[in-house]
DOTORKOL-765166 format. One record per residue: x, y, z of N, C-alpha, C, O in turn; residue in three letters. Coordinates in pm, whole numbers. Layout:
N
- nu,nv,nw,cau,cav,caw,cu,cv,cw,ou,ov,ow,resn
- X,Y,Z,X,Y,Z,X,Y,Z,X,Y,Z,ALA
...
END
This chain:
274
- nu,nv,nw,cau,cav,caw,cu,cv,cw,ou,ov,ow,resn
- -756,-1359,-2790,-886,-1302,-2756,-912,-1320,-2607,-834,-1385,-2537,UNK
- -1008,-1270,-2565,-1032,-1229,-2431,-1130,-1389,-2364,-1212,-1442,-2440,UNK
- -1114,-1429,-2269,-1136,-1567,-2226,-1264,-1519,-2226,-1275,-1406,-2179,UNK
- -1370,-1576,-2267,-1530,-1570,-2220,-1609,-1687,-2252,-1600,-1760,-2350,UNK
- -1701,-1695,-2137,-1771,-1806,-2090,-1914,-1790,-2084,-1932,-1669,-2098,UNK
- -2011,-1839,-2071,-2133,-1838,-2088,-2209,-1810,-1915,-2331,-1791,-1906,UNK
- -2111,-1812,-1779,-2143,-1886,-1683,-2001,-1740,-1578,-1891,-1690,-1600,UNK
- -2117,-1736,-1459,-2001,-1609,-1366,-1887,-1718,-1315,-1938,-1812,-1253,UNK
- -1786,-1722,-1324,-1697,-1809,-1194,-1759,-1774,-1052,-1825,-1681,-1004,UNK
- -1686,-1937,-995,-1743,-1896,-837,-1659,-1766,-783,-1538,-1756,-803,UNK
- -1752,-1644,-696,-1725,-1548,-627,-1667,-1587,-543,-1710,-1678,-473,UNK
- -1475,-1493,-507,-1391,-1528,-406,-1377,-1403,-326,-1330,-1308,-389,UNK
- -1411,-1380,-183,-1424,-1263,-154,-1281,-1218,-133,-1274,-1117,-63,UNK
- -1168,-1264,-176,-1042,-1230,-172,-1041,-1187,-325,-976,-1098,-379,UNK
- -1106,-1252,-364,-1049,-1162,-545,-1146,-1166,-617,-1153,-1253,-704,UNK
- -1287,-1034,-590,-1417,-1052,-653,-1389,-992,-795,-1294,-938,-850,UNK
- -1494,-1020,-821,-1537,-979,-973,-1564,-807,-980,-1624,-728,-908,UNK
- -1486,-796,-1106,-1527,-641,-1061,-1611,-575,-1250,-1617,-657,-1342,UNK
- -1642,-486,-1263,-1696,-421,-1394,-1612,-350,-1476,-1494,-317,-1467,UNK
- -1712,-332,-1570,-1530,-272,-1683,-1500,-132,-1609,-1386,-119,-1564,UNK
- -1598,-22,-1591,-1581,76,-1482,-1497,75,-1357,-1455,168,-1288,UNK
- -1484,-55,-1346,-1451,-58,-1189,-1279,-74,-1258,-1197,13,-1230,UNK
- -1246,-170,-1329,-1100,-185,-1371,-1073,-71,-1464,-956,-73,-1502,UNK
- -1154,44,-1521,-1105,128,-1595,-1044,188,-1430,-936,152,-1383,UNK
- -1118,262,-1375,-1084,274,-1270,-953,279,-1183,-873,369,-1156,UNK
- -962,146,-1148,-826,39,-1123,-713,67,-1153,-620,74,-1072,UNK
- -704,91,-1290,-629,123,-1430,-584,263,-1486,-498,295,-1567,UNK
- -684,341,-1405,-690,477,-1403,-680,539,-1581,-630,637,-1635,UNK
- -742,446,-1616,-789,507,-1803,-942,503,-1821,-1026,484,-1733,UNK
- -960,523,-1943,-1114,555,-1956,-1153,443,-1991,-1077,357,-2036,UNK
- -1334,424,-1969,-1366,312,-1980,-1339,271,-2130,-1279,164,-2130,UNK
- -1359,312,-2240,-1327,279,-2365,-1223,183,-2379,-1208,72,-2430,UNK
- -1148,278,-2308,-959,255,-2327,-965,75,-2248,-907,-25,-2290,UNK
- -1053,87,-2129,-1059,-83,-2092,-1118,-156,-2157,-1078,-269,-2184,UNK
- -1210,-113,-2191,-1329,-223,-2324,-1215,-232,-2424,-1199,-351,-2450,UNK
- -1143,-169,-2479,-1046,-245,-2581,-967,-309,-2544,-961,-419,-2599,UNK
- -860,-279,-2431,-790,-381,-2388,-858,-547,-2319,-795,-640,-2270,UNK
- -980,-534,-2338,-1062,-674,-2300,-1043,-732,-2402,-964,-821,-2432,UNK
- -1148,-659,-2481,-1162,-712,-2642,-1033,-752,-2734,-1038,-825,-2833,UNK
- -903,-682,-2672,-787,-733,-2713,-696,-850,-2650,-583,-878,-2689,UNK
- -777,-922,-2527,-740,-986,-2490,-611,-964,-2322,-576,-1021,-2219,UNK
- -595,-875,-2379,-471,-795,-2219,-549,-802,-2124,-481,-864,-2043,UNK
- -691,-773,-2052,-735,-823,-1959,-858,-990,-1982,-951,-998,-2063,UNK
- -828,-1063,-1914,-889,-1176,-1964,-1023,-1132,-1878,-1015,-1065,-1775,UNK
- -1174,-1189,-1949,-1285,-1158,-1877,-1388,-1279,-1968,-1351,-1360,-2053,UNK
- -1547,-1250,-1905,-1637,-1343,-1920,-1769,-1255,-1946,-1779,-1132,-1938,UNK
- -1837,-1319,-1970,-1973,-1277,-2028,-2048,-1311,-1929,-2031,-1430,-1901,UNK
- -2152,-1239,-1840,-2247,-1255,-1760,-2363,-1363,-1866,-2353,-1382,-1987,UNK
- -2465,-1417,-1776,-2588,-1408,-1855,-2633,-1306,-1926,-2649,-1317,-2047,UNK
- -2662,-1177,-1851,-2696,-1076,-1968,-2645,-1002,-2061,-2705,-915,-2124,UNK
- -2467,-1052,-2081,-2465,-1008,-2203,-2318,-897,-2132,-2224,-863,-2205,UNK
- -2327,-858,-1989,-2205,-795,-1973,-2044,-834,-1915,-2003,-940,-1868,UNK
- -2004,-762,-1928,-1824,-798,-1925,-1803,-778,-1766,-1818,-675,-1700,UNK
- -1759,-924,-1720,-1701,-906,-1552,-1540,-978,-1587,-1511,-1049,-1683,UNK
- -1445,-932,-1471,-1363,-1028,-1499,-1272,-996,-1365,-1291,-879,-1334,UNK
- -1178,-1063,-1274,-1122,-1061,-1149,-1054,-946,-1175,-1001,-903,-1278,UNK
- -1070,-874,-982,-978,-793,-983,-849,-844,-968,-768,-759,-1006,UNK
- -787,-964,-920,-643,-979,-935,-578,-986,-1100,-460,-995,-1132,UNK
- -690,-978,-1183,-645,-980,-1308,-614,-848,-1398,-550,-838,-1503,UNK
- -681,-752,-1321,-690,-626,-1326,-576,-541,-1247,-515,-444,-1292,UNK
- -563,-589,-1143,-402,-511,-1077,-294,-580,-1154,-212,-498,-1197,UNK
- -263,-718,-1190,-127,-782,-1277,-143,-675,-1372,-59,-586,-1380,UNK
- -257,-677,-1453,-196,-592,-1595,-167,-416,-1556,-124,-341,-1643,UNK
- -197,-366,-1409,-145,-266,-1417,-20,-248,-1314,14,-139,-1269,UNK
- 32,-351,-1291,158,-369,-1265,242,-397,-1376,358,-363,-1352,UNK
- 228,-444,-1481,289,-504,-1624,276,-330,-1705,355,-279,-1785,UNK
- 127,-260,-1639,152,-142,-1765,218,-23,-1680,222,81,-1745,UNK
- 263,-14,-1571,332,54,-1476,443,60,-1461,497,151,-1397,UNK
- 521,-66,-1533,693,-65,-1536,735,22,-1623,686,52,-1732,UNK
- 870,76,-1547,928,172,-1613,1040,107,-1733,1094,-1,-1711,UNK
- 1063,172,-1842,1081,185,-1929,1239,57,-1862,1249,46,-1740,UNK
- 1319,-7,-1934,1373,-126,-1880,1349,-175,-1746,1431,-187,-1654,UNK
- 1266,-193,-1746,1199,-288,-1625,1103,-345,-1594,1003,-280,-1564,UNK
- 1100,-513,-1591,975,-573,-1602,928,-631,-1443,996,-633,-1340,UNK
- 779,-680,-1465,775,-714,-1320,808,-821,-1284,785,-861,-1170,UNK
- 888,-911,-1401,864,-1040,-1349,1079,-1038,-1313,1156,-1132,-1294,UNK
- 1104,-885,-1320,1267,-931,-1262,1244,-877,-1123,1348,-874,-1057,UNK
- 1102,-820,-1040,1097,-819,-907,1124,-932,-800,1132,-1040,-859,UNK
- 1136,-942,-710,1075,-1052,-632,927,-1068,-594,838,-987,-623,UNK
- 914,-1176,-528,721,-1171,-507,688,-1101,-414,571,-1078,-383,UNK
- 818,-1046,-339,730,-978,-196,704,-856,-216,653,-785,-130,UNK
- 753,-793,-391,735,-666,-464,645,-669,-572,672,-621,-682,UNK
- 511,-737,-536,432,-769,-633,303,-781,-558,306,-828,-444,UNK
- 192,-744,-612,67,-768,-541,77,-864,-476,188,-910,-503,UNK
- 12,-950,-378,-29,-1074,-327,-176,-1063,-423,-234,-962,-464,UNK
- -211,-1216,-439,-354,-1273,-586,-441,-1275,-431,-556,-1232,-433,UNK
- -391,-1320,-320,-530,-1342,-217,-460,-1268,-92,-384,-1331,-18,UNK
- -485,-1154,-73,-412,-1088,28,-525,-1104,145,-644,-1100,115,UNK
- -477,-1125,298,-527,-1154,353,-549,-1029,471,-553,-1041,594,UNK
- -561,-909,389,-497,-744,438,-599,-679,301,-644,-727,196,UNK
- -602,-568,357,-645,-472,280,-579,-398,191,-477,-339,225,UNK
- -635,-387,43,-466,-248,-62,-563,-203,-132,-681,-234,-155,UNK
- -455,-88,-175,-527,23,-193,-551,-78,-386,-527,-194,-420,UNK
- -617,70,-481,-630,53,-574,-459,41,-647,-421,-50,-720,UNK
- -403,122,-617,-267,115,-616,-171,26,-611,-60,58,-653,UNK
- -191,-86,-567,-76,-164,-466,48,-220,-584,163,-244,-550,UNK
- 12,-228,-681,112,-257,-804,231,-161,-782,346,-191,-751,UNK
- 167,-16,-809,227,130,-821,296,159,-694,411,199,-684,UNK
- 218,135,-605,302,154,-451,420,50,-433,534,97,-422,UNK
- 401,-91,-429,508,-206,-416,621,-140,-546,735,-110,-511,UNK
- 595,-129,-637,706,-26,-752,809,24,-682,918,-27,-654,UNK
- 759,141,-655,753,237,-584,869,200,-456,980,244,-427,UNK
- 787,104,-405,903,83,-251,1010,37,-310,1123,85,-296,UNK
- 975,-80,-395,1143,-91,-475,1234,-38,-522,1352,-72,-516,UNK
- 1182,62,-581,1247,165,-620,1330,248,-569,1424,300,-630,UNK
- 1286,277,-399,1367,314,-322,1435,287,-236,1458,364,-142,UNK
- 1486,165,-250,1664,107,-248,1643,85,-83,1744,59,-18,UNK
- 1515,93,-17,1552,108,157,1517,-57,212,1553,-98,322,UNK
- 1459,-118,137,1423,-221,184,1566,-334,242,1654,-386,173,UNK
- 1544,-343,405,1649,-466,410,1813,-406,477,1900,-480,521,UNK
- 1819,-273,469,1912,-158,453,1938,-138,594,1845,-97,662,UNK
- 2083,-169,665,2083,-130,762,2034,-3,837,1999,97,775,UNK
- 2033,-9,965,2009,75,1063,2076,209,1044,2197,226,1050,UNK
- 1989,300,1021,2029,459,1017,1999,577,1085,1883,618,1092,UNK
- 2105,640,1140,2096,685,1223,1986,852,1239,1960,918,1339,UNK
- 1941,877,1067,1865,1010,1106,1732,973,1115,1652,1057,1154,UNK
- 1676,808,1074,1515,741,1066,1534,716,1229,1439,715,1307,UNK
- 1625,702,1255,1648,681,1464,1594,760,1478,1477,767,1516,UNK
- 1678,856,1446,1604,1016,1569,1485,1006,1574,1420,1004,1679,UNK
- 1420,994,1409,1278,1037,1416,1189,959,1524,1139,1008,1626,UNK
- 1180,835,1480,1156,717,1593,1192,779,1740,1102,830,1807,UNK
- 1278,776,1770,1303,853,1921,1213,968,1963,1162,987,2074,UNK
- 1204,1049,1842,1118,1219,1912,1006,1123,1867,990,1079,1980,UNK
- 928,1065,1804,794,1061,1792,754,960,1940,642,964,1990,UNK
- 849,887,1985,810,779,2094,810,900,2201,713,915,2276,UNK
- 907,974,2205,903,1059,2328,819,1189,2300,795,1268,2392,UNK
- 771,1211,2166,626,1353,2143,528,1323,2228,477,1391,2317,UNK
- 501,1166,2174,372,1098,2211,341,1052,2355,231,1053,2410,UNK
- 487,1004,2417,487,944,2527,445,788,2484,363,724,2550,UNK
- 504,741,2381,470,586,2363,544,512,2348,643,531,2276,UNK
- 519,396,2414,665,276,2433,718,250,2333,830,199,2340,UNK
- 659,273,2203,685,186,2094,683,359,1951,617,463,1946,UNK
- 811,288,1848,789,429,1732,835,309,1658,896,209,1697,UNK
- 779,355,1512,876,274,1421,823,362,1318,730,441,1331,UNK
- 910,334,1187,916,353,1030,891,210,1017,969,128,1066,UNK
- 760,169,936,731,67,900,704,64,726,629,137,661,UNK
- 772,-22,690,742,-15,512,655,-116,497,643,-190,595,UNK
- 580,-144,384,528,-245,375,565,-318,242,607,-233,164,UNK
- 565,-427,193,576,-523,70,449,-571,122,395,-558,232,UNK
- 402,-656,-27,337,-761,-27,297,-878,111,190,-916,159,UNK
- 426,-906,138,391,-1018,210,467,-991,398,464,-1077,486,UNK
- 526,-851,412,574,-861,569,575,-675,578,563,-588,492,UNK
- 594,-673,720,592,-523,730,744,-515,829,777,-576,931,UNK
- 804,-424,756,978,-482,790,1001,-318,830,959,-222,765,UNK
- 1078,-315,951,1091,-177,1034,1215,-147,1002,1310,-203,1055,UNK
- 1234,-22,878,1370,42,922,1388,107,1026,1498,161,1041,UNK
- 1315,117,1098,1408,193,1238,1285,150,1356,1170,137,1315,UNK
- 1298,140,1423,1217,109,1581,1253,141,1702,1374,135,1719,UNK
- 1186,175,1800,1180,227,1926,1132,151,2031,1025,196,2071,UNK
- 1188,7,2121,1110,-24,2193,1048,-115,2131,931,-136,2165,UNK
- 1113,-201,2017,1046,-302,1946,1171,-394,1955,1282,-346,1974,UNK
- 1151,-530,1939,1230,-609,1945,1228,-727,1846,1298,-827,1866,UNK
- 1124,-711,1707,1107,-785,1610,1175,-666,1481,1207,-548,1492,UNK
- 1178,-753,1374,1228,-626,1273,1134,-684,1153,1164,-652,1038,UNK
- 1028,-760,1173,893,-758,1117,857,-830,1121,909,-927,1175,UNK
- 734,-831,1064,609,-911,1112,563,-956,1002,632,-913,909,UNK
- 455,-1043,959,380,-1085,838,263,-979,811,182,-931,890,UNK
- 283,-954,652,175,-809,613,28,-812,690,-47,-717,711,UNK
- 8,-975,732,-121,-952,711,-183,-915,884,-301,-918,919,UNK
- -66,-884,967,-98,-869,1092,-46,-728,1142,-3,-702,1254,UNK
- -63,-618,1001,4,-465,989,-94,-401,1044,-206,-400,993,UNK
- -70,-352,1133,-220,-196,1158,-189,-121,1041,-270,-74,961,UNK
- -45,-112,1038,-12,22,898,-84,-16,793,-122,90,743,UNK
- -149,-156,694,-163,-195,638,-340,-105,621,-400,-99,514,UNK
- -384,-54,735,-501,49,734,-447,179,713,-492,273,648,UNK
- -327,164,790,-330,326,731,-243,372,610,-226,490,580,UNK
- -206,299,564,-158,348,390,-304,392,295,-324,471,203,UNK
- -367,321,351,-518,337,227,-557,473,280,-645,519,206,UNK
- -525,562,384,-585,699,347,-465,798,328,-360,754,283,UNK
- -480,975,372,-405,1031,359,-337,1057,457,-215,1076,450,UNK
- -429,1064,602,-350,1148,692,-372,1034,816,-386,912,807,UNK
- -369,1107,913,-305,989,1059,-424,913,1078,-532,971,1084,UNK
- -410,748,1091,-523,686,1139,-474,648,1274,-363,595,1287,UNK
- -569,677,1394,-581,714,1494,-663,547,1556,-760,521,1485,UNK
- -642,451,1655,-686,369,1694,-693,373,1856,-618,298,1919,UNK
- -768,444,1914,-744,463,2079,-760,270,2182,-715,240,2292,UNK
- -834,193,2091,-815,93,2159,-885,-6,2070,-1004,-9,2037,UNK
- -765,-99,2033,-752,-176,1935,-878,-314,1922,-953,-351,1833,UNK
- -847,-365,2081,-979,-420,2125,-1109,-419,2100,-1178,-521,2098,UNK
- -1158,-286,2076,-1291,-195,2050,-1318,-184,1887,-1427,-151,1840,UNK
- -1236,-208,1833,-1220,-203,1665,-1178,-353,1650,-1092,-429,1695,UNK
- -1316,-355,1537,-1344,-449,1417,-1212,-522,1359,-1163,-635,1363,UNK
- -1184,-415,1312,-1039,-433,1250,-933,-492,1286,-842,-542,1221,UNK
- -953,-482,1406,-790,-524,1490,-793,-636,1612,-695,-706,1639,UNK
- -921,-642,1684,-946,-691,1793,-916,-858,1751,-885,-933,1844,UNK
- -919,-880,1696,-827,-1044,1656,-728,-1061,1599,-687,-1173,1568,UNK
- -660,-937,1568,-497,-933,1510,-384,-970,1636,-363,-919,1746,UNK
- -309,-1109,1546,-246,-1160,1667,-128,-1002,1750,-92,-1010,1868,UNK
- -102,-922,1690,-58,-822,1773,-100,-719,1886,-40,-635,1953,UNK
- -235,-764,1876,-342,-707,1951,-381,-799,2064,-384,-750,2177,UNK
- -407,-903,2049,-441,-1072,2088,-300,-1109,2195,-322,-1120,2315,UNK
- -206,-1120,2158,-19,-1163,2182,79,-1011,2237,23,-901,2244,UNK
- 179,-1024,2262,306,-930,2265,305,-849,2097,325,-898,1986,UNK
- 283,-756,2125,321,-680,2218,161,-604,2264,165,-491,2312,UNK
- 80,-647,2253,-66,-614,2307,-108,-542,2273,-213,-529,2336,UNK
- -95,-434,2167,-146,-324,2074,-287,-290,2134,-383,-363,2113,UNK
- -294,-167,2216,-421,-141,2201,-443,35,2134,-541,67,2065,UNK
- -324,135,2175,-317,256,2118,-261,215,1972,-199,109,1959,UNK
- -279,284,1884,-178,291,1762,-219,467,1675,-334,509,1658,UNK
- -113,527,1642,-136,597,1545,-30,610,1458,82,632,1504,UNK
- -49,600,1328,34,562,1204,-1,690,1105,-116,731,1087,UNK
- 70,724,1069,87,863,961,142,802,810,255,756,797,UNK
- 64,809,723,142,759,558,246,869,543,239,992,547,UNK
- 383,747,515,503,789,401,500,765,318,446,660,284,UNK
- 567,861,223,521,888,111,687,890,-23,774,967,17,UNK
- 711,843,-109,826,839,-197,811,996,-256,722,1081,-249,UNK
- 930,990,-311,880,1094,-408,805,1133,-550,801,1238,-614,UNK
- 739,984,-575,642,1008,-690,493,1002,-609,388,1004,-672,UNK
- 498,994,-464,350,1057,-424,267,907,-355,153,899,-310,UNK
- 360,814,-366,305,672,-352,379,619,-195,495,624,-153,UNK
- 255,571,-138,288,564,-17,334,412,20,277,307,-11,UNK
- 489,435,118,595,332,118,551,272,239,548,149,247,UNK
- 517,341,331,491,245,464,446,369,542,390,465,489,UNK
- 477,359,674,441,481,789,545,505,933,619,429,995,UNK
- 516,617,944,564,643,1093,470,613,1199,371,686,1199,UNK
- 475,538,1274,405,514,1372,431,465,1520,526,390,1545,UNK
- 367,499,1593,348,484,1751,224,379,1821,105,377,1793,UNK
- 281,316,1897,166,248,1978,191,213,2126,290,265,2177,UNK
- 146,165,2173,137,96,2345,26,4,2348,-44,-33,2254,UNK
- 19,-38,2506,-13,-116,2502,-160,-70,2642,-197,-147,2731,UNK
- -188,7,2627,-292,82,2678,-357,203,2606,-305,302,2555,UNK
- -507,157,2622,-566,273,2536,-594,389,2551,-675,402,2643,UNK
- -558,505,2493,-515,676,2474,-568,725,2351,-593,650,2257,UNK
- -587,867,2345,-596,898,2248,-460,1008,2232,-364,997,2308,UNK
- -465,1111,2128,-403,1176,2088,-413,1371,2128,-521,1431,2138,UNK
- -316,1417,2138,-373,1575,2144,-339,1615,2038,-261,1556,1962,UNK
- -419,1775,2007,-362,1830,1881,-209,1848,1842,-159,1826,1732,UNK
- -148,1890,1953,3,1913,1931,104,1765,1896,203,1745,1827,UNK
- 8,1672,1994,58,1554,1950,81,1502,1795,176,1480,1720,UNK
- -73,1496,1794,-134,1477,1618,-19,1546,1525,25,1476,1433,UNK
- 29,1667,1539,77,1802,1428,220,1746,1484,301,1825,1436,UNK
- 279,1667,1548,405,1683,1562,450,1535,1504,561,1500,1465,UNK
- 335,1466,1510,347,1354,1399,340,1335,1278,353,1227,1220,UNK
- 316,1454,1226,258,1429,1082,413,1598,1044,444,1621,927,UNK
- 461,1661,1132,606,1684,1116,696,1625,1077,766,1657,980,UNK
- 710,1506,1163,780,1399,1220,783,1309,1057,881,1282,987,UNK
- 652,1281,1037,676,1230,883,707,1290,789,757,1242,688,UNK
- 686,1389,807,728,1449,675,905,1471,682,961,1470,573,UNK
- 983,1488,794,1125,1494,827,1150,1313,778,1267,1273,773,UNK
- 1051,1226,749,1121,1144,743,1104,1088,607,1170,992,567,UNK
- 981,1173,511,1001,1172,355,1110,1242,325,1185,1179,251,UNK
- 1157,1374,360,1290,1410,318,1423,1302,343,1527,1308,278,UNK
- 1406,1238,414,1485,1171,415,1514,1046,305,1621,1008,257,UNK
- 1387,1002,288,1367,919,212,1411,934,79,1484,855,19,UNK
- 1351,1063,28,1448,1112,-86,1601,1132,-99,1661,1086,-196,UNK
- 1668,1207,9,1797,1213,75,1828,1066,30,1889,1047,-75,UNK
- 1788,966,106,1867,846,52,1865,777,-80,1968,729,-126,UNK
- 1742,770,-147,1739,770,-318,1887,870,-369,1976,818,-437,UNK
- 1891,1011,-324,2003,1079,-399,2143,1030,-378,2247,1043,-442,UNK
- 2109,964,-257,2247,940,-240,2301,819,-301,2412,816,-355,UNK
- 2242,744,-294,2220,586,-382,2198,584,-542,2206,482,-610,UNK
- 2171,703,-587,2130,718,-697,2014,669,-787,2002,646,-908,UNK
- 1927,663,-672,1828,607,-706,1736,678,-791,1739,792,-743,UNK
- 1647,682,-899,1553,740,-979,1395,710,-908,1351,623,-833,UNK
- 1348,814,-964,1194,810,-958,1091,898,-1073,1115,990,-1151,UNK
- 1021,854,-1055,918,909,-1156,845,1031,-1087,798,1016,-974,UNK
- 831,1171,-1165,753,1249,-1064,584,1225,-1117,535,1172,-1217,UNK
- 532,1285,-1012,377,1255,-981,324,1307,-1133,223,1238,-1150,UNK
- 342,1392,-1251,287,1461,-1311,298,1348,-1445,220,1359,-1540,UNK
- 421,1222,-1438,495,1162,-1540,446,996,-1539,430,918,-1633,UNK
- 428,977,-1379,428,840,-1322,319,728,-1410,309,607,-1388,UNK
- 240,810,-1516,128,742,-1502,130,732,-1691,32,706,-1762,UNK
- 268,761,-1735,272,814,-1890,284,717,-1936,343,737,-2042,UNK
- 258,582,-1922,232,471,-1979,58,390,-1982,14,282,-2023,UNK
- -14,542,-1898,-162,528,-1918,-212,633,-1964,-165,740,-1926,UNK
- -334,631,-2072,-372,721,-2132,-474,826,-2024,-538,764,-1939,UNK
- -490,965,-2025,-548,977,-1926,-706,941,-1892,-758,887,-1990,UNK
- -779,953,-1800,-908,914,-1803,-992,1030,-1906,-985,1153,-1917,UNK
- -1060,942,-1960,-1192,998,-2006,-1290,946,-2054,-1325,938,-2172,UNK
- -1366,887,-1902,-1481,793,-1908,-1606,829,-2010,-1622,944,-2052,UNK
- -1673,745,-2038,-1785,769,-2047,-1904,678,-2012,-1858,564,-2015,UNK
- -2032,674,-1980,-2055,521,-1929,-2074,413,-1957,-2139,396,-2061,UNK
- -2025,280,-1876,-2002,183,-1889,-2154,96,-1979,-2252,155,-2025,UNK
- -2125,-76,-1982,-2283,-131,-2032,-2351,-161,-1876,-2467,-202,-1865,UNK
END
């Protein structure tokens, strides 16, 4: 049965409490479909004073990393750096189970130096005019560069990723001076070498639609972007999702397509929550 208590646990702003809505959500099924898996115990939760169901979101991404494995494959034969982080000290999407999958899945992590993710890196440092290009993937816990331009680390710890902002949308997040933003102005890469104050990062994408890391550019003086610039980056990524697939085929790697990925969840059909 499902853990419940009379009393909220103390609030962790690394892993708040969320509503059954919010983990149907999460979960991408209908709220019903989560009220039973409570009541069945698969997500553990608690009883407010008044009577409603809260229970952690890190408890809510494990079980949809556990209901996301593909058919022989569990999560616990991943490693941890292919698994949510419980207190991430970075921002993830609703996703991050499905995405970390996902990167595993495509065989690039760790993988020597190749010579067609070069090129790209090369034309995007020289589109932009910026000291710095990389293909950055992300795991859990580091942001590890298959290919770089003008970089001299081959990664960093997740929680000091600019990319780590721009996976959570769709298209290029644009930072003209890193300093000036909330976000970044105390990130030791911003703070230290290499002095980050431009950055623009474009989401890559696998071929089930789940985004692996980014193409991105930065310096160390603040700029913005032109249109041709902008459109020749978001080219530039996309020459380097074909690729990405290219190397799954060649490796023989599998994937789930976008229409299939999710056939171990029933589809949504909320209705409202208590």
């Amino acid at each position: 049965m499902a853990t419940l208590t009379d009393r909220i646990p103390n609030e962790s702003p690394d892993d708040p409490t969320v509503t059954t809505r919010d983990a149907a959500e999460l979960l991408g099924v209908s709220v019903s479909t989560a009220q039973k898996w409570i009541e069945g115990g698969a997500l553990p939760s608690w009883k407010t004073p008044g009577g409603h169901r809260r229970m952690r979101r890190s408890a809510v991404l494990a079980l949809l990393e556990e209901r996301m494995a593909p058919p022989g494959e569990s999560p616990a034969t991943l490693p941890d750096e292919l698994r949510p982080a419980r207190h991430p000290d970075y921002p993830v999407h609703a996703d991050e189970a499905r995405r970390l999958r996902s990167l595993a899945r495509s065989g690039l992590l760790d993988t020597p130096p190749d010579a067609a993710f070069d090129r790209i890196t090369w034309l995007a440092s020289r589109l932009v005019g910026a000291p710095t290009a990389a293909i950055a993937l992300l795991t859990s816990r580091r942001q590890w560069f298959k290919s770089r331009q003008g970089l001299d680390v081959e990664e960093t710890p997740r929680g000091w990723a600019i990319c780590s902002h721009a996976v959570l949308g769709n298209g290029l997040l644009l930072v003209e001076d890193a300093r000036r933003d909330e976000r970044f102005r105390s990130n030791p890469l911003v703070l230290g070498a290499p002095h980050i104050r431009f950055y623009a990062g474009q989401p890559l994408r696998g071929p089930d639609g789940q985004v692996l890391g980014t193409l991105c550019v930065f310096g160390n003086e603040p700029r913005g972007l032109s249109i041709i610039q902008a459109d020749g980056l978001r080219a530039l990524a996309a020459l380097a999702e074909d690729e990405i697939r290219l190397h799954m085929i060649e490796q023989g790697r599998r994937w789930q397509s976008p229409s299939t990925s999710s056939d171990t969840l029933p589809p949504p059909n909320d209705t409202p929550p208590d």
